[in-house]
PDB file as gemmi writes it, atoms N, CA and C in Angstrom:
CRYST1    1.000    1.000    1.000  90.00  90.00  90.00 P 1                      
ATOM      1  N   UNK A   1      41.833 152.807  68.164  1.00  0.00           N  
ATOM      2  CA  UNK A   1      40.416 152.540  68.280  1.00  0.00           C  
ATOM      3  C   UNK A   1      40.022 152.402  69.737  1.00  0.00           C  
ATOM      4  N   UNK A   2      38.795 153.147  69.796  1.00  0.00           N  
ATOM      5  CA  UNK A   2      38.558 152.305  71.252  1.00  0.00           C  
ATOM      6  C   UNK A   2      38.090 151.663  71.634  1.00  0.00           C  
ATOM      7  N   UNK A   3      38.175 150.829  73.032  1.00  0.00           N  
ATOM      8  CA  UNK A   3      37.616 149.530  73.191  1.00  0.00           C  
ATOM      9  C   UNK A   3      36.024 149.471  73.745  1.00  0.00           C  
ATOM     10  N   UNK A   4      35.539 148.531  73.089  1.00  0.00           N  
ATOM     11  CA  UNK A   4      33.861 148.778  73.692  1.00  0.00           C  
ATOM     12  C   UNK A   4      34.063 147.608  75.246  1.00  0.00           C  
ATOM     13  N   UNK A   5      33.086 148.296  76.139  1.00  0.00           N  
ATOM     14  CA  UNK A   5      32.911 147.990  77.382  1.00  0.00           C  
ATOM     15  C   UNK A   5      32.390 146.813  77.660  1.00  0.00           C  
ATOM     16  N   UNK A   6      31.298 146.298  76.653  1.00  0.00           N  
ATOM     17  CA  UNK A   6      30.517 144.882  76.077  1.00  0.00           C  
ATOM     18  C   UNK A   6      31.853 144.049  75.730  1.00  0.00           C  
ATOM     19  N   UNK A   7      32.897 144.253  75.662  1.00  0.00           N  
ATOM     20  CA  UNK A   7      33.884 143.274  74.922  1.00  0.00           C  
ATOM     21  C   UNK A   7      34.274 142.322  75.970  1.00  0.00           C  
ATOM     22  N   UNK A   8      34.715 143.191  77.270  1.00  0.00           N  
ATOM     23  CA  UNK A   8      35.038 142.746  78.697  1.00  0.00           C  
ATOM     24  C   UNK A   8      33.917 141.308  79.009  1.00  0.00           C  
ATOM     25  N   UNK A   9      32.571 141.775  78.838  1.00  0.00           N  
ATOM     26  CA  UNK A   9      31.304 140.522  79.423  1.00  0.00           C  
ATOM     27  C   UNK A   9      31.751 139.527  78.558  1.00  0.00           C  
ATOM     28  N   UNK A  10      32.330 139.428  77.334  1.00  0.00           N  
ATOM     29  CA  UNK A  10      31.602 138.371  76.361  1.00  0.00           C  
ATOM     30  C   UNK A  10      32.958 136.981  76.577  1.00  0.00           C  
ATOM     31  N   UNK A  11      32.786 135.740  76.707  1.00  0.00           N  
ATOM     32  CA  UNK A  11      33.919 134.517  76.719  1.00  0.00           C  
ATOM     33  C   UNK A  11      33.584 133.826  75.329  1.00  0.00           C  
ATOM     34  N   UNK A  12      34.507 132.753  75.427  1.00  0.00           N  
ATOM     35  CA  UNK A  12      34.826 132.330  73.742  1.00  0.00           C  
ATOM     36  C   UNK A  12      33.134 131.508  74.067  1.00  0.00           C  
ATOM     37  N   UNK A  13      32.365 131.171  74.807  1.00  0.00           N  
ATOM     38  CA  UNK A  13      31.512 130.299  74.824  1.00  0.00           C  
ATOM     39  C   UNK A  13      29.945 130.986  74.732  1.00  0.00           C  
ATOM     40  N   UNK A  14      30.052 132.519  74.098  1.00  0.00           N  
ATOM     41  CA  UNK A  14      29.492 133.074  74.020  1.00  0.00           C  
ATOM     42  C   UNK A  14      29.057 134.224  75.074  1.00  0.00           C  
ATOM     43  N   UNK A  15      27.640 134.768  74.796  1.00  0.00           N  
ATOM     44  CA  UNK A  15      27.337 135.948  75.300  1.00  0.00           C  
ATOM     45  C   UNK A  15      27.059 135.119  77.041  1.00  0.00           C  
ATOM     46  N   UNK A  16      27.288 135.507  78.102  1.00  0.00           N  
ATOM     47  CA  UNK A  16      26.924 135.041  79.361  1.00  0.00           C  
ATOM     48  C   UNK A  16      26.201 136.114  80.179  1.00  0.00           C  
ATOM     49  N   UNK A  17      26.341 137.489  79.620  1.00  0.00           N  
ATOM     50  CA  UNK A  17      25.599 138.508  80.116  1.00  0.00           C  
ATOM     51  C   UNK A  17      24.417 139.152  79.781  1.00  0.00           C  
ATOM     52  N   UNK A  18      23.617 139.787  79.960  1.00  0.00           N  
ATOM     53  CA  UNK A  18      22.232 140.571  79.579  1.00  0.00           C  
ATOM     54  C   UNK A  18      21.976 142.001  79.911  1.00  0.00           C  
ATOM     55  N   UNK A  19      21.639 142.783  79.181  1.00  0.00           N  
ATOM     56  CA  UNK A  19      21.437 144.473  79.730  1.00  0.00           C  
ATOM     57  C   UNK A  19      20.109 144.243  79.868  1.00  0.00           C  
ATOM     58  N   UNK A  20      19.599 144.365  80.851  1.00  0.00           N  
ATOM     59  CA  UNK A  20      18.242 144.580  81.188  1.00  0.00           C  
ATOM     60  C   UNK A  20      17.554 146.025  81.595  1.00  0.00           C  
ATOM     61  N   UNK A  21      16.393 146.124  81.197  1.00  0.00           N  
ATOM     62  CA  UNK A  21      16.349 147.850  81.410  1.00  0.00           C  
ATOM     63  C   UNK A  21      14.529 147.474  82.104  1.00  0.00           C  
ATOM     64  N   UNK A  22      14.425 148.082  83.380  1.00  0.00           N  
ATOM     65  CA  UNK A  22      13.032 147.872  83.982  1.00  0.00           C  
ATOM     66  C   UNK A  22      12.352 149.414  84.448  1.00  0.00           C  
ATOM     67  N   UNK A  23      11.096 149.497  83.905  1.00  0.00           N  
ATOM     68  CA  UNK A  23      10.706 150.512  83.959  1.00  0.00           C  
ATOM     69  C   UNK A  23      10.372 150.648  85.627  1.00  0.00           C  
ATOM     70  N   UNK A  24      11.009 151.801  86.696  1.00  0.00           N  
ATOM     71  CA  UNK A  24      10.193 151.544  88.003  1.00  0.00           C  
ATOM     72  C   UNK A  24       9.606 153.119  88.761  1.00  0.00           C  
ATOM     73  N   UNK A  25       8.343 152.959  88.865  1.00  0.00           N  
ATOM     74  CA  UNK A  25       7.844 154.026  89.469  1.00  0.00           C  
ATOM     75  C   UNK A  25       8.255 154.732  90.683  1.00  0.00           C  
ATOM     76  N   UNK A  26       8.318 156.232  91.227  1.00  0.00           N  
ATOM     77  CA  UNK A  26       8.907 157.135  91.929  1.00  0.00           C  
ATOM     78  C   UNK A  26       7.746 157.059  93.157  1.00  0.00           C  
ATOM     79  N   UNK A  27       8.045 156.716  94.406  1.00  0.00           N  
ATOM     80  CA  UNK A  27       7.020 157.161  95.272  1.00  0.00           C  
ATOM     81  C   UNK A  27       7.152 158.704  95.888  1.00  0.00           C  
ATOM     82  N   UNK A  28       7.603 159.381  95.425  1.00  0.00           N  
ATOM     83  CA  UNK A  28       7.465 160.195  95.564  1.00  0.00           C  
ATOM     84  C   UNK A  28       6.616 161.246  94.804  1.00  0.00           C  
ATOM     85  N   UNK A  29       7.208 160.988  93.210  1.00  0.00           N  
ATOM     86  CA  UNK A  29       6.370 162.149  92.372  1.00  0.00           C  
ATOM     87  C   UNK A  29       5.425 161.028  91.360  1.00  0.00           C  
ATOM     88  N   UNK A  30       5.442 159.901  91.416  1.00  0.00           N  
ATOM     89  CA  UNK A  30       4.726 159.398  90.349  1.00  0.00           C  
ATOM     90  C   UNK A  30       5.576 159.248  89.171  1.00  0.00           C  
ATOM     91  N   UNK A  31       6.494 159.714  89.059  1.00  0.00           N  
ATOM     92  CA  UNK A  31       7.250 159.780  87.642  1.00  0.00           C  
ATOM     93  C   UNK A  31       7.790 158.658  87.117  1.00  0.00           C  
ATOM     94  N   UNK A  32       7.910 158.006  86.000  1.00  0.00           N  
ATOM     95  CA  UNK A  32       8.706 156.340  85.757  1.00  0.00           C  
ATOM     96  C   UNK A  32      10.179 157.160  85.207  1.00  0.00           C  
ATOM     97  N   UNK A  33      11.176 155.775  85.640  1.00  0.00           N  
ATOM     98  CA  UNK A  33      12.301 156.201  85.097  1.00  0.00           C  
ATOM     99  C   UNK A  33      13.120 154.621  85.451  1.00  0.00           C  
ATOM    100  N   UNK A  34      14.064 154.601  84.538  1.00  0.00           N  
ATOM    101  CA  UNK A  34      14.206 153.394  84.015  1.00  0.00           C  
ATOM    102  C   UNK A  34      15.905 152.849  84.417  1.00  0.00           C  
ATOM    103  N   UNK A  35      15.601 151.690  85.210  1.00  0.00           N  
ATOM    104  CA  UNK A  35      16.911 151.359  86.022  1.00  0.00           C  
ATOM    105  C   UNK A  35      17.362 150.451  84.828  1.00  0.00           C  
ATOM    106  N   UNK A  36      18.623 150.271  84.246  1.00  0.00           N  
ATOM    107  CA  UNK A  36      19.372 149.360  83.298  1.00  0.00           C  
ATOM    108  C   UNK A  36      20.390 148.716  84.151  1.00  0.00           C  
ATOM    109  N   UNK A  37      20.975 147.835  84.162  1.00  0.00           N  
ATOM    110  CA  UNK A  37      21.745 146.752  84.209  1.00  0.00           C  
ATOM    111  C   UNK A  37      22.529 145.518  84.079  1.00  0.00           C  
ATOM    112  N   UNK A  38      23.656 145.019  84.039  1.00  0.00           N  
ATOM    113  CA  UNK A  38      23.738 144.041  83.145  1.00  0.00           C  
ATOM    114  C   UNK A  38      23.828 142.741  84.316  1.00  0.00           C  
ATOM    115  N   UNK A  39      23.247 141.932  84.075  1.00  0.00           N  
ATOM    116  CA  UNK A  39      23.136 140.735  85.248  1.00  0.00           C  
ATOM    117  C   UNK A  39      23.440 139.666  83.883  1.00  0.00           C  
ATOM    118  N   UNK A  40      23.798 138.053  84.687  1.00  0.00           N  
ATOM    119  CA  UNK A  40      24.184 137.249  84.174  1.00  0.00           C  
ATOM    120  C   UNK A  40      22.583 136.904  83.654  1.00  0.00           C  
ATOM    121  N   UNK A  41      23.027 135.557  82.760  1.00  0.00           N  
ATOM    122  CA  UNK A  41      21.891 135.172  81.605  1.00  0.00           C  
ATOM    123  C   UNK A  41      20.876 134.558  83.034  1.00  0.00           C  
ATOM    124  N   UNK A  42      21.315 133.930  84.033  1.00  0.00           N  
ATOM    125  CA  UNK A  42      20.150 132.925  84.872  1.00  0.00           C  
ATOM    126  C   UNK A  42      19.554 133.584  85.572  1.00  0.00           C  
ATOM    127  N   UNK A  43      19.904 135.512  85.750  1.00  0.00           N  
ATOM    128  CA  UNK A  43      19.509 136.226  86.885  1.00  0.00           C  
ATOM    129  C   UNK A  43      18.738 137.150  86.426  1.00  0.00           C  
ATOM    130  N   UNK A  44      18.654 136.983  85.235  1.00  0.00           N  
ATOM    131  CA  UNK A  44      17.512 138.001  84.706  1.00  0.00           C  
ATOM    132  C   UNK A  44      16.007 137.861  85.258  1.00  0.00           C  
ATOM    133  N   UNK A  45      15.823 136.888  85.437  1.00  0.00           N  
ATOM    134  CA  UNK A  45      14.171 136.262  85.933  1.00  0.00           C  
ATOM    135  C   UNK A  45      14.020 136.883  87.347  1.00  0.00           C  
ATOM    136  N   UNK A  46      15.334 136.861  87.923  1.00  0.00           N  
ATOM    137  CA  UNK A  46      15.352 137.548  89.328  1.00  0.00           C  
ATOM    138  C   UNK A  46      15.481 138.766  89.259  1.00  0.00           C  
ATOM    139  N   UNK A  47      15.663 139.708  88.318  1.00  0.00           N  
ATOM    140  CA  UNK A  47      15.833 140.699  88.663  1.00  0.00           C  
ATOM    141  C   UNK A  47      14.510 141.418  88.212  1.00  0.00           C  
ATOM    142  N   UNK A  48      13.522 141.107  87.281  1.00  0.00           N  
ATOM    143  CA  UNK A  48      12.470 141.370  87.201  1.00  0.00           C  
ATOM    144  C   UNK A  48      10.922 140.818  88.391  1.00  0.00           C  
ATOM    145  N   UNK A  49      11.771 140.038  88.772  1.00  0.00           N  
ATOM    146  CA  UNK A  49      11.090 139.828  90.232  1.00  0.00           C  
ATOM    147  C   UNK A  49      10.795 140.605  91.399  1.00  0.00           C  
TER     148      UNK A  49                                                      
END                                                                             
């Protein structure tokens, strides 16, 4: 079987990570396209900042 990549983030004390996905506009062409990432649970607020 293979191993999922989400298995690595997770400790016995639960989930501590977040995939966050932020839509961000191109200054160049106008176009949106969408940066994902996984940041810890307290850094999410910052990363939508």
């Amino acid at each position: 079987m293979a191993k999922k990549a989400v298995a690595s983030f997770k400790k016995s004390d639960g989930r501590t990570y977040s995939k966050v996905i932020k839509m961000v506009k191109s200054p160049k062409t106008g176009a949106y396209t969408f940066m994902e990432e996984m940041v810890p649970n307290e850094a999410v607020q910052e990363f939508f900042a």
